[in-house]
Every structure is written in structure tokens, then in C-alpha cells.
MDAnalysis code that builds the backbone (N, CA, C; Angstrom):
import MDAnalysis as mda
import numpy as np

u = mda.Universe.empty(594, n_residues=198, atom_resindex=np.repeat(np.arange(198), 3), trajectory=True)
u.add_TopologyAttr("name", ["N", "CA", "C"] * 198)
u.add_TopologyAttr("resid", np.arange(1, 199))
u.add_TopologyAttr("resname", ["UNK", "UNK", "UNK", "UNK", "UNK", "UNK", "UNK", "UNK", "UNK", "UNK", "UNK", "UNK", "UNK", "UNK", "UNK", "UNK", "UNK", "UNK", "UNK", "UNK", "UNK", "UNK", "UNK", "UNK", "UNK", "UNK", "UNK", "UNK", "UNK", "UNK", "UNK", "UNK", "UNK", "UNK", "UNK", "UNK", "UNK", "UNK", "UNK", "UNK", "UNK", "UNK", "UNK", "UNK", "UNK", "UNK", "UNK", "UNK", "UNK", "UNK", "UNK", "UNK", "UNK", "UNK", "UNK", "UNK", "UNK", "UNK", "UNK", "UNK", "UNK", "UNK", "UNK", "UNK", "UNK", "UNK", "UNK", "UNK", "UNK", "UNK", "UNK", "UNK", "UNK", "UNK", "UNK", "UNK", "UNK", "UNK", "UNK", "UNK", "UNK", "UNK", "UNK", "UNK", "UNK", "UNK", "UNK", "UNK", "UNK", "UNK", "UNK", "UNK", "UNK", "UNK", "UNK", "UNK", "UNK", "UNK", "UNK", "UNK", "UNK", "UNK", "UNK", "UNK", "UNK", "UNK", "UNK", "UNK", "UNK", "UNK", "UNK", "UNK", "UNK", "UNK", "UNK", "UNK", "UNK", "UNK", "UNK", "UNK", "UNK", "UNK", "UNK", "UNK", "UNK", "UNK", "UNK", "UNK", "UNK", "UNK", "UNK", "UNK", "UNK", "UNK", "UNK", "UNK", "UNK", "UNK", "UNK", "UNK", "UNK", "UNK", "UNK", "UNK", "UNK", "UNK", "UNK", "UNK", "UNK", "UNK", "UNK", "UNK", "UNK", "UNK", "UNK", "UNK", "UNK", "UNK", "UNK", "UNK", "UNK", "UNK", "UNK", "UNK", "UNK", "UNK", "UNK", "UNK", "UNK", "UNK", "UNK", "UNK", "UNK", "UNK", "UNK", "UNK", "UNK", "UNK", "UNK", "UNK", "UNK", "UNK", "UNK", "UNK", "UNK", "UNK", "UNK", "UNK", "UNK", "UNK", "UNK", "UNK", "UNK", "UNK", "UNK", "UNK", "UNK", "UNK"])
u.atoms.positions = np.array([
    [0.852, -1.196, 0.000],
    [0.000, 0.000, 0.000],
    [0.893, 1.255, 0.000],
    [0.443, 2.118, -1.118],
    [1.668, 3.632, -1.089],
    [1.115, 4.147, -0.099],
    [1.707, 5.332, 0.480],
    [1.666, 6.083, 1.670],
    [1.091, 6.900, 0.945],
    [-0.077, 7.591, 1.312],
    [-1.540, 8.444, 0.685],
    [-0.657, 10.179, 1.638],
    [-0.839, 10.816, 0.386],
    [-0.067, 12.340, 1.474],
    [-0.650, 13.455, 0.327],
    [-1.836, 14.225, 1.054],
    [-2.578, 14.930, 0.487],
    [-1.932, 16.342, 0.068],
    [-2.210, 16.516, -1.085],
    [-1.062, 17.600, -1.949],
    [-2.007, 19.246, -1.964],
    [-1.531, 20.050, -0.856],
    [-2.185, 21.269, -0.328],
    [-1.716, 22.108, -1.654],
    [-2.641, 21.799, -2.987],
    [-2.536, 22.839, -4.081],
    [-3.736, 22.876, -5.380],
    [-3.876, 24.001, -5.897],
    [-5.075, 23.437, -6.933],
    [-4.729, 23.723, -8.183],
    [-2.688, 23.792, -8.334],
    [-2.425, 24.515, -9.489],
    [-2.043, 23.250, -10.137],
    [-2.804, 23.092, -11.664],
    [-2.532, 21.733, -12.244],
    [-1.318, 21.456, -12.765],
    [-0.506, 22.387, -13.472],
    [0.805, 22.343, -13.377],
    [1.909, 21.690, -11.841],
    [1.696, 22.473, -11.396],
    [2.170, 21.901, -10.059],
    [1.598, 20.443, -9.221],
    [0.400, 19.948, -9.357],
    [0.388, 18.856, -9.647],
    [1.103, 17.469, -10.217],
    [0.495, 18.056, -11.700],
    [1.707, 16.897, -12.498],
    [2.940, 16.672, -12.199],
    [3.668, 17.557, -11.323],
    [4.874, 17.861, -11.583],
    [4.997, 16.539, -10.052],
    [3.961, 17.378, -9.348],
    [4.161, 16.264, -8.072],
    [4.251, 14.733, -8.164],
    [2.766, 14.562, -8.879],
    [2.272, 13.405, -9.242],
    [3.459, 12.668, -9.779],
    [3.809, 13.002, -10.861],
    [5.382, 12.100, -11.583],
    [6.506, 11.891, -10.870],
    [6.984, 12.852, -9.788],
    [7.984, 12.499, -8.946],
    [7.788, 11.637, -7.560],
    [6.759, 11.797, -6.971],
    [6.101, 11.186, -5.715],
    [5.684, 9.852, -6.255],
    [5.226, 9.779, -7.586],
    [4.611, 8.821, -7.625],
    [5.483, 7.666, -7.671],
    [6.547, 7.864, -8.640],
    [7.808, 7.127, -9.092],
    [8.154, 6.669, -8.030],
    [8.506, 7.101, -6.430],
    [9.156, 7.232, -5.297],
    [7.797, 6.149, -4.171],
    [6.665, 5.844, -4.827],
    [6.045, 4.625, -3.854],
    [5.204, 5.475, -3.336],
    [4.923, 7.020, -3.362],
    [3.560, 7.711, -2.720],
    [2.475, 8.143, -3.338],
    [1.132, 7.755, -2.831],
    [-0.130, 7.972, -3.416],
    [-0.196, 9.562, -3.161],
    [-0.477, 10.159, -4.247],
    [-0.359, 11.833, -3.929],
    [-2.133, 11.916, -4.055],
    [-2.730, 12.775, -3.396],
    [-3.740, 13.078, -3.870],
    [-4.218, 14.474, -3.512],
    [-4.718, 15.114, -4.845],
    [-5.165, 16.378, -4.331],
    [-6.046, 16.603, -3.450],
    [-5.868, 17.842, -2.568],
    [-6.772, 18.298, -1.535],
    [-7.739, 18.521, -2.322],
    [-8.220, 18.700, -3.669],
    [-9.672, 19.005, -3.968],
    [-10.760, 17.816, -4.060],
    [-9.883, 16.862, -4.169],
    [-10.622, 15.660, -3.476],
    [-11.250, 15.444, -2.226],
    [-10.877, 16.535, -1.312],
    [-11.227, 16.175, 0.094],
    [-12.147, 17.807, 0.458],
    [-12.306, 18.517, -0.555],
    [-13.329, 19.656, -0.627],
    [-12.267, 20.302, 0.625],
    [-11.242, 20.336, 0.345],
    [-10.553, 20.788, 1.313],
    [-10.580, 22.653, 0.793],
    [-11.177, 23.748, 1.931],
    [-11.122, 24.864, 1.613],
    [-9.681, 25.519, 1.836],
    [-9.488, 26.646, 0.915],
    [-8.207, 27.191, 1.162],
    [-8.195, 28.272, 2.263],
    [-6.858, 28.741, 2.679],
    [-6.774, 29.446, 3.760],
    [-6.123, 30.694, 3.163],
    [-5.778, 31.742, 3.772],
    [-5.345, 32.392, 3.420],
    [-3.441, 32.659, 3.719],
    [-2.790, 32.609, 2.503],
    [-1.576, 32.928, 2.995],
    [-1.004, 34.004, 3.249],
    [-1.013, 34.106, 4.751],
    [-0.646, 35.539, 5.532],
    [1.378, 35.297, 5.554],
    [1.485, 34.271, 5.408],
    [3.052, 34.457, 5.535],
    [3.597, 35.405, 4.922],
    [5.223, 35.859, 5.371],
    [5.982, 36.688, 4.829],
    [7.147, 36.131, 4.046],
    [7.370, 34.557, 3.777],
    [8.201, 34.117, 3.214],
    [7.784, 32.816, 3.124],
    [8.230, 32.278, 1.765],
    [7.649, 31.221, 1.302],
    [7.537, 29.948, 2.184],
    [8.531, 29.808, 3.206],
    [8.237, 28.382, 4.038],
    [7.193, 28.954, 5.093],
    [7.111, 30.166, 5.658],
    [5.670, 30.340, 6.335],
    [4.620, 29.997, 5.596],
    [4.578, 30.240, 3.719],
    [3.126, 30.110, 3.244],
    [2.501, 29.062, 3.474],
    [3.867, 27.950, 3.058],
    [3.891, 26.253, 2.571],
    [3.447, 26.073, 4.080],
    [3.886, 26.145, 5.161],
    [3.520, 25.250, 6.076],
    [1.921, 25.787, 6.690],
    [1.565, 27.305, 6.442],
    [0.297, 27.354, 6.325],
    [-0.509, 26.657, 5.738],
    [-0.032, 26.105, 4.119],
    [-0.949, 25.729, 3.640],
    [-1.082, 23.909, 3.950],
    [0.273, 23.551, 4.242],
    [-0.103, 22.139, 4.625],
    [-0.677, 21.606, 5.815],
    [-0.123, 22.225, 7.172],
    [-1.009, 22.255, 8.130],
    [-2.813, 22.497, 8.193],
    [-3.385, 22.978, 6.956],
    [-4.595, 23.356, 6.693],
    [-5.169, 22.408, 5.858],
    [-4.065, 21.463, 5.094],
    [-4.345, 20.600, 4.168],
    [-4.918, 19.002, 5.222],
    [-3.782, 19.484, 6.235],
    [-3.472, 18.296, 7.036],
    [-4.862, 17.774, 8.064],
    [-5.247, 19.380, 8.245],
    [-6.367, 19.520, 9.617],
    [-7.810, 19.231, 8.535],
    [-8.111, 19.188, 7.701],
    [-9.201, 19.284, 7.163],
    [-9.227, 17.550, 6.530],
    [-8.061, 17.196, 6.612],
    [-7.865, 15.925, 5.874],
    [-7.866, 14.735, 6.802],
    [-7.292, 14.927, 7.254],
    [-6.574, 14.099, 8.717],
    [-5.735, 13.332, 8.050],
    [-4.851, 13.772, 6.776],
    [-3.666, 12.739, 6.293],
    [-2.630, 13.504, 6.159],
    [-1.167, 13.278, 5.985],
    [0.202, 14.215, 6.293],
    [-0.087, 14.537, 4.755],
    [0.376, 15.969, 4.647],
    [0.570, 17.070, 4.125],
    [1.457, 17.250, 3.301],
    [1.819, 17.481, 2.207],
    [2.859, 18.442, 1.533],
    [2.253, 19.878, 0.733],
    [2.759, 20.771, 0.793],
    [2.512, 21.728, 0.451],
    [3.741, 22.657, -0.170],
    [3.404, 23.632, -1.251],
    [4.959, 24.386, -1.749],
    [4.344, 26.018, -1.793],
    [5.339, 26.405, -1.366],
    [5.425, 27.768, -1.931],
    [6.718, 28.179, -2.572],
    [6.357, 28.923, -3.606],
    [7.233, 29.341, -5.027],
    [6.924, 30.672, -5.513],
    [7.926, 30.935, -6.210],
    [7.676, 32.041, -7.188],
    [9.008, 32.032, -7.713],
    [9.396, 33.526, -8.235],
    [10.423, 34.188, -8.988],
    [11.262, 34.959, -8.520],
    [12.181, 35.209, -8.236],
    [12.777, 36.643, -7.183],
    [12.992, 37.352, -8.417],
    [13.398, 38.676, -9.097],
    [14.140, 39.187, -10.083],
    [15.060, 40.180, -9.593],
    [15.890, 40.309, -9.316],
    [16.925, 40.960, -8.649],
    [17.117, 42.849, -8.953],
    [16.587, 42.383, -9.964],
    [16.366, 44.101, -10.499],
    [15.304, 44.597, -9.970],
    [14.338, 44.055, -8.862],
    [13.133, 44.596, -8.476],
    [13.394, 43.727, -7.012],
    [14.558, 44.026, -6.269],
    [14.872, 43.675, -5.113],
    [13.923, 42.238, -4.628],
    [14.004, 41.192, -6.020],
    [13.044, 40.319, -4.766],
    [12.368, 39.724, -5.302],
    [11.441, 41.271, -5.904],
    [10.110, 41.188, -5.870],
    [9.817, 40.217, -7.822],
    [8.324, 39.325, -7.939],
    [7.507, 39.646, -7.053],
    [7.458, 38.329, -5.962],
    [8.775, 38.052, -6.093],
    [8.623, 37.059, -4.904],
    [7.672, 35.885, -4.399],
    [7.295, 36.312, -2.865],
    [5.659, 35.165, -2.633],
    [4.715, 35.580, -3.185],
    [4.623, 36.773, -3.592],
    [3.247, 37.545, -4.290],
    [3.247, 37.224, -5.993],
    [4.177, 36.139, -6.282],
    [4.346, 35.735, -7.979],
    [3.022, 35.290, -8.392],
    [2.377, 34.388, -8.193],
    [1.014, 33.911, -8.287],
    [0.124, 35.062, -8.805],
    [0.118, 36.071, -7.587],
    [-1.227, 36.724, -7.596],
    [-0.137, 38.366, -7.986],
    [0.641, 38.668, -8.605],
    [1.546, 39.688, -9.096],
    [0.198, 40.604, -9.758],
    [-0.194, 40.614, -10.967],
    [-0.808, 41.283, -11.264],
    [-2.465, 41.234, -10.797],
    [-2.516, 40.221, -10.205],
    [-3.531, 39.791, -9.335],
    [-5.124, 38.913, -10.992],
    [-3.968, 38.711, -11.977],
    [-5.144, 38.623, -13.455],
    [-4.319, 37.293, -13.920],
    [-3.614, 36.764, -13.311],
    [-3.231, 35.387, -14.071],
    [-1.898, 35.045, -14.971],
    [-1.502, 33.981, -15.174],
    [0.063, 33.696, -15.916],
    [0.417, 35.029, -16.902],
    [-0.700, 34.825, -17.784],
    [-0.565, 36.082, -18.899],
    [-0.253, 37.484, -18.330],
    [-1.330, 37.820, -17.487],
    [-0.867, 39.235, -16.965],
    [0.357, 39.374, -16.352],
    [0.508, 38.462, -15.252],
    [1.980, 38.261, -14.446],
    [3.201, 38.224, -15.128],
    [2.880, 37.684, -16.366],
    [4.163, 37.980, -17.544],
    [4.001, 39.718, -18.005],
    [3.110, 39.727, -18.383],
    [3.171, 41.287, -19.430],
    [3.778, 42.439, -18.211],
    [2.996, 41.974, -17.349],
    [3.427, 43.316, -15.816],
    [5.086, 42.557, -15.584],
    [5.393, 41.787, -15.879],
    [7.111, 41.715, -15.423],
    [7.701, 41.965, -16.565],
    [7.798, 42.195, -17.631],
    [7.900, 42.180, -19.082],
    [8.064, 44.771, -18.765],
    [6.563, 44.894, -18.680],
    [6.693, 46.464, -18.612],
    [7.593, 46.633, -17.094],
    [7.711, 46.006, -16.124],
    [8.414, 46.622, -15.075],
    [10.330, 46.403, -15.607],
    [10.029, 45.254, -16.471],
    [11.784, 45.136, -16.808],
    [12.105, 45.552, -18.161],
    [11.162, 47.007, -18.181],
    [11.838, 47.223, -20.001],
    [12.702, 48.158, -20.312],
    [12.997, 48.713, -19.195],
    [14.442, 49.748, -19.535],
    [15.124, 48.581, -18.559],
    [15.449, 47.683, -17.875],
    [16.474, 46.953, -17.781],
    [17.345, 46.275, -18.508],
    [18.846, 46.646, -18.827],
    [19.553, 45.744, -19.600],
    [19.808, 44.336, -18.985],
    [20.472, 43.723, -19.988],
    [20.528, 42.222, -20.322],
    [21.566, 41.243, -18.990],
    [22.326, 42.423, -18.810],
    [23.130, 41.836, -17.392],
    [22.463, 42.070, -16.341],
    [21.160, 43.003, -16.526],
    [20.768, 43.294, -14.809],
    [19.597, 42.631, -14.533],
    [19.170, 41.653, -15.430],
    [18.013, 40.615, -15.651],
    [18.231, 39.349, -14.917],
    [19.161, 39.329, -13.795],
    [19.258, 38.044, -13.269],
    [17.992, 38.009, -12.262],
    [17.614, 36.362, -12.309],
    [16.517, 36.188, -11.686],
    [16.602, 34.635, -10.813],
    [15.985, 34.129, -10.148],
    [15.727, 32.980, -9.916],
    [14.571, 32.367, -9.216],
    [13.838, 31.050, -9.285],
    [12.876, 30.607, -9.195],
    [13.092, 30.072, -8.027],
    [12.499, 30.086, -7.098],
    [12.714, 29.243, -5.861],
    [11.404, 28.228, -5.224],
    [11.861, 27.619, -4.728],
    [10.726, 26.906, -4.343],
    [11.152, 25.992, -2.657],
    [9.840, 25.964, -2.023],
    [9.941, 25.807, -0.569],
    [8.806, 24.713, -0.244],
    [9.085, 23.552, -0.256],
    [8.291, 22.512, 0.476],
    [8.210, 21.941, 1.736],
    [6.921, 22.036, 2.393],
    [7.007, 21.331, 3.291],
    [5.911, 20.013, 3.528],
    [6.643, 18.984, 4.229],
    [5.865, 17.901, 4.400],
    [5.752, 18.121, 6.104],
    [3.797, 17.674, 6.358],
    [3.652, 18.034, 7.814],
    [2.927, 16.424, 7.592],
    [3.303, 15.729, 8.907],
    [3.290, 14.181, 9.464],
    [1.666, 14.483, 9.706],
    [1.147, 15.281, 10.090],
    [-0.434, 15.882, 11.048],
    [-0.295, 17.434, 11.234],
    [-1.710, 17.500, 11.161],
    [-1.608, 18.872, 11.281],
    [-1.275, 19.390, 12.564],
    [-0.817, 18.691, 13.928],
    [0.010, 19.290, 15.184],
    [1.696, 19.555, 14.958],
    [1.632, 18.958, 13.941],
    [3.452, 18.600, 13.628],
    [4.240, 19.461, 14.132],
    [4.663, 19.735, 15.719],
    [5.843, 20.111, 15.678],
    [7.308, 20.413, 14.701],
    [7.530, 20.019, 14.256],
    [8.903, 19.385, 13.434],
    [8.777, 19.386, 12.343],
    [7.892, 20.051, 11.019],
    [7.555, 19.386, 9.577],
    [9.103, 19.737, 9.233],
    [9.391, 18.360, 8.107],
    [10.199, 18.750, 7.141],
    [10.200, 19.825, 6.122],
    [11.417, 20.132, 6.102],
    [11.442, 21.533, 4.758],
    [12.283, 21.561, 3.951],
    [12.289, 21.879, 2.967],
    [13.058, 21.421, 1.635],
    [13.517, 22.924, 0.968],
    [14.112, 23.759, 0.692],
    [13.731, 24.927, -0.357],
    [14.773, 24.885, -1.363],
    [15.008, 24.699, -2.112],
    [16.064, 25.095, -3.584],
    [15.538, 25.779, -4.196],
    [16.944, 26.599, -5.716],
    [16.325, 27.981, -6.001],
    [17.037, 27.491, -7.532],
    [16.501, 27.735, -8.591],
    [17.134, 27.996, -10.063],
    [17.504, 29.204, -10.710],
    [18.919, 29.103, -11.219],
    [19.181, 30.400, -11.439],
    [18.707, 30.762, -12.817],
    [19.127, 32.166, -13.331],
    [18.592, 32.236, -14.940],
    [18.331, 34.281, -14.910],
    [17.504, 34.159, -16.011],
    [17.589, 35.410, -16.405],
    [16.306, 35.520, -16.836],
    [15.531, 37.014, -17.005],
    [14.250, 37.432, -17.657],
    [14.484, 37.776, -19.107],
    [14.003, 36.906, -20.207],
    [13.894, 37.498, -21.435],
    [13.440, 38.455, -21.599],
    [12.944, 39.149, -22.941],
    [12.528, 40.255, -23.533],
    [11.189, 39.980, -24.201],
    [11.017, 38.848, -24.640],
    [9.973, 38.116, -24.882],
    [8.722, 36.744, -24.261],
    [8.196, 36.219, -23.981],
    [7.694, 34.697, -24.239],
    [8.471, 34.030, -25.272],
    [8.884, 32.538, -24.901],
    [9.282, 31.935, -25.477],
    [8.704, 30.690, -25.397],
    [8.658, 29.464, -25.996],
    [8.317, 28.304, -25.631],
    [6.831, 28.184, -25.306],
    [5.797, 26.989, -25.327],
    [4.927, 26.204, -24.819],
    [4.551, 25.481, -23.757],
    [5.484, 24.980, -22.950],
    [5.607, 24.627, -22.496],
    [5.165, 24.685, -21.163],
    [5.465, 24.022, -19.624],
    [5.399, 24.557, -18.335],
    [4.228, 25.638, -18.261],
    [4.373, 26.317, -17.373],
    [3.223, 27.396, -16.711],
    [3.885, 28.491, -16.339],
    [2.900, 29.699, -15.679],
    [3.782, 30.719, -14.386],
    [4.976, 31.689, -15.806],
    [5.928, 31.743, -15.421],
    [6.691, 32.331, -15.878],
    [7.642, 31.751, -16.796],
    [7.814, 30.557, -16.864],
    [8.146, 29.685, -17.699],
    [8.717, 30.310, -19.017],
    [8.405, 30.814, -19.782],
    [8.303, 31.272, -21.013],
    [8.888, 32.756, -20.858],
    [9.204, 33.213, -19.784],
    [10.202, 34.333, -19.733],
    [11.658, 33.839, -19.239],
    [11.819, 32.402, -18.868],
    [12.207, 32.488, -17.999],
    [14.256, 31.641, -18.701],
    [14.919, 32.622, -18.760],
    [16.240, 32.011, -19.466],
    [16.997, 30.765, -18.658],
    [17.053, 29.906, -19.106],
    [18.445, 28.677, -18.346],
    [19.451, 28.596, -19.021],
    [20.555, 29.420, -18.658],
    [21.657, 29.680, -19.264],
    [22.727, 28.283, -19.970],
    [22.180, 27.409, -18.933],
    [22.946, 26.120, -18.956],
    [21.985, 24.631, -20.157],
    [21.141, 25.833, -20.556],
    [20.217, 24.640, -21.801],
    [20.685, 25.750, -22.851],
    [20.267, 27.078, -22.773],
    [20.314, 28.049, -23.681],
    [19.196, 28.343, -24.575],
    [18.064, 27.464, -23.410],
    [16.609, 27.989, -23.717],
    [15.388, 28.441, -22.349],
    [14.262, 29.094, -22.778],
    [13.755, 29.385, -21.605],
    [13.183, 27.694, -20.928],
    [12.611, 28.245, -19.968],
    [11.854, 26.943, -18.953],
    [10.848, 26.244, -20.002],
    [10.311, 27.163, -20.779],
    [8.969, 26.889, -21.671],
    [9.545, 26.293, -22.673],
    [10.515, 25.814, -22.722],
    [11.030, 25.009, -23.727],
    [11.742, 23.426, -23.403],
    [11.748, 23.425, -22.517],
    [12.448, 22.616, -21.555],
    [10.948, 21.168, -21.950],
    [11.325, 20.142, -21.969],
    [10.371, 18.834, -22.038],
    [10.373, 19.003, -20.019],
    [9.028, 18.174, -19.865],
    [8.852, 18.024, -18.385],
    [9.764, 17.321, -17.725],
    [10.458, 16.364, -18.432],
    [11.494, 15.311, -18.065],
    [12.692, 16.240, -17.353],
    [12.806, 17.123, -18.901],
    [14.657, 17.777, -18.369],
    [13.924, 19.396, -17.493],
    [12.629, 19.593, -17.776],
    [12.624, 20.795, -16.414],
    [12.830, 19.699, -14.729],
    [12.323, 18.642, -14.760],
    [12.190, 18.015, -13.436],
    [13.307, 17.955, -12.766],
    [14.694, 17.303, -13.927],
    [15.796, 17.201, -13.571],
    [16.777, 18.401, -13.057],
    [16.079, 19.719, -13.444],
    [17.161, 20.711, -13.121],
    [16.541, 21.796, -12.061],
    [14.884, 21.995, -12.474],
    [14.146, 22.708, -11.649],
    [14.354, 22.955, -10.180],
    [13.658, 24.272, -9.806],
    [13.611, 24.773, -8.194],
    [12.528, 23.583, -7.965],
    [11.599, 23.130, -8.103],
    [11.097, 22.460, -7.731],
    [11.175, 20.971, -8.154],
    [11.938, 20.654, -9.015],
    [12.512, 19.316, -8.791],
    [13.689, 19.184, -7.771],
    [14.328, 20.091, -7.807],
    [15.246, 20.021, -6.463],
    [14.652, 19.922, -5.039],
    [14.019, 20.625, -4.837],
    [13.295, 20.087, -3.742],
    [12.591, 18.947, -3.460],
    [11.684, 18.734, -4.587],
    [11.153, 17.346, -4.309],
    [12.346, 16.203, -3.958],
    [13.507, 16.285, -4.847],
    [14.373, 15.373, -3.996],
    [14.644, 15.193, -2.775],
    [15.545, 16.898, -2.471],
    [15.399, 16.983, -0.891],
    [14.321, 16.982, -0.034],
    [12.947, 16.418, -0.083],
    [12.209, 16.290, 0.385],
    [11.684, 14.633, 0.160],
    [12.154, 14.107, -0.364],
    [11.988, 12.770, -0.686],
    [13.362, 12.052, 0.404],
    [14.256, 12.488, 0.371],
    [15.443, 12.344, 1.051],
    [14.688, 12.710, 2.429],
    [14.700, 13.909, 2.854],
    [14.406, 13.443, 4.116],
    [13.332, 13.022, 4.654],
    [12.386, 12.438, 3.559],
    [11.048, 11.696, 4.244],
    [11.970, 9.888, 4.014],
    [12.438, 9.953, 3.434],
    [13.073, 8.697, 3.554],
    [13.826, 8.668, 5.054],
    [15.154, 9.885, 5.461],
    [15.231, 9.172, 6.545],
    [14.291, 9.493, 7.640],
    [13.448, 9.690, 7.634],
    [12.714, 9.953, 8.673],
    [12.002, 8.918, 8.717],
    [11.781, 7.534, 7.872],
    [10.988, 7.010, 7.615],
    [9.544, 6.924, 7.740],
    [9.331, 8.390, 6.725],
    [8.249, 8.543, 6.676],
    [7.176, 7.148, 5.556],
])
């Protein structure tokens, strides 16, 4: 029997992404919208406060252990920003969140476009969990000038990997998994649910 660990998210991208790595690894992932699980609000100020908001909420409504992520983009030319607020940036969706980072970086030149994707998981045992595990890795890269690629979700398609020499949105799901902020984590979070023997 896989170990059932309810996935505190309703973004289908982020899903799949779960589903293929958890699954491979012996765990039944299942979305919280299966369990009419309502969302909470993320009051955190940094992405492992959001994540463990949201899994602890995943956890209490479910009564099964938790994983949950919080992510976004930092862009360094905008100190940060838009950071945990990447999701809801223009507050209108992938498309807008691109065009509004696109007009905020258009007198920026090409060296001052460094950016990176980060991502912060946590797995909570119950929603009392003292102790949840936490995972966060970050991908480096740069903001194009354009959309590029099909591919992926979010920012994807702005988003340069210097070390392919294409954006994220071009990347097959296979080779984003292997290099991604959030394939990195899922490892380190697979790692330490292993020794924890979770």
C-alpha cells in the first residue's frame, strides 16, 4: 500500500509535476480538492511560512500528512520582488503576471536581468506537527525580452536557463524536473522523508 499524502494545491501544473515524482518514489499523492478541502489564506511573509500554512490546513481538514509548496520568482532588479506575491503579481493570471514583469523590466539591460525561481516545500506528518520537514532550492537564470516556448506554466516562457540556452517553456517536463527549483526540492524532500521514515 503507497503512503496516501494529500497535496495542499489546486495549481494543475504543479500537480503533475508532483504526481510524476512522488509517484515514481512509492507515494499515493492526492489532491486536496478531493477532500473539498477549503483554502486558507496565505498571511506568511516568506515562502516556508506560506507552505507550512498551507499544509497544516491541508493536514487539519484531511486528517492525512501534508505536503505543500510555496514558489515564485525573485528578479533581482526589483529587489526580490515579485517574490511570494508571484502567483497573484498582477492579481489577473500567468498572462498578466508575464506582461506586468515584461513592462516593469523594459528599460532593464541584459546583465541586470538576473533572476531565480525558488521553491519551498514542506511535508507536515499531522496537522500538530511540531517538526515538519522543509526542503527549499532555487534555479538560477535570467528574464527574457519576450515569451518563449509552450511549455510549463507561471513564468516559464520568460524564464532564461543559461545552462540549456533555452527558456523553462522550452524545456520537455522530463529535463525541467531534472534541473528545476522544484525538482530540487522534491528530492530533498523525498530524502528526508526517507530518513525519517516517513
Amino acid at each position: 500500500m503507497a503512503n496516501k499524502v494529500v497535496l495542499a494545491s489546486g495549481n494543475a501544473g504543479k500537480l503533475r509535476e508532483f504526481f510524476r515524482i512522488l509517484g515514481d518514489a512509492g507515494f499515493e499523492v492526492v489532491p486536496q480538492s478531493d477532500y473539498d478541502v477549503v483554502d486558507v489564506p496565505e498571511t506568511g511573509l516568506t515562502f516556508v511560512e506560506n507552505a507550512i500554512i498551507k499544509a497544516r490546513n491541508a493536514s487539519q481538514q484531511t486528517g492525512l500528512p501534508a505536503l505543500a509548496d510555496d514558489s515564485g520568482i525573485e528578479v533581482d532588479a526589483l529587489n526580490g520582488r515579485p517574490g511570494i506575491y508571484s502567483a497573484r503579481y498582477s492579481g489577473e493570471g500567468d498572462e498578466a503576471n508575464n506582461t506586468k514583469l515584461l513592462e516593469e523590466l523594459k528599460d532593464v539591460p541584459d546583465e541586470k536581468r538576473t533572476a531565480r525561481f525558488r521553491c519551498c516545500i514542506v511535508y507536515m506528518r499531522h496537522a500538530e506537527d511540531p517538526s515538519p520537514l522543509i526542503a527549499d532550492a532555487s534555479w538560477e537564470g535570467t528574464i527574457l525580452h519576450d515569451l518563449s516556448g509552450a511549455n510549463g506554466f507561471g513564468y516559464d516562457p520568460l524564464f532564461f536557463v543559461p545552462t540549456h540556452g533555452t527558456s523553462s517553456a522550452e524545456l520537455s517536463p522530463d529535463e525541467k524536473n531534472g534541473i528545476s527549483h522544484r525538482g530540487k526540492a522534491l528530492e530533498q524532500i523525498l530524502k528526508l522523508m526517507s530518513e525519517s521514515n516517513v
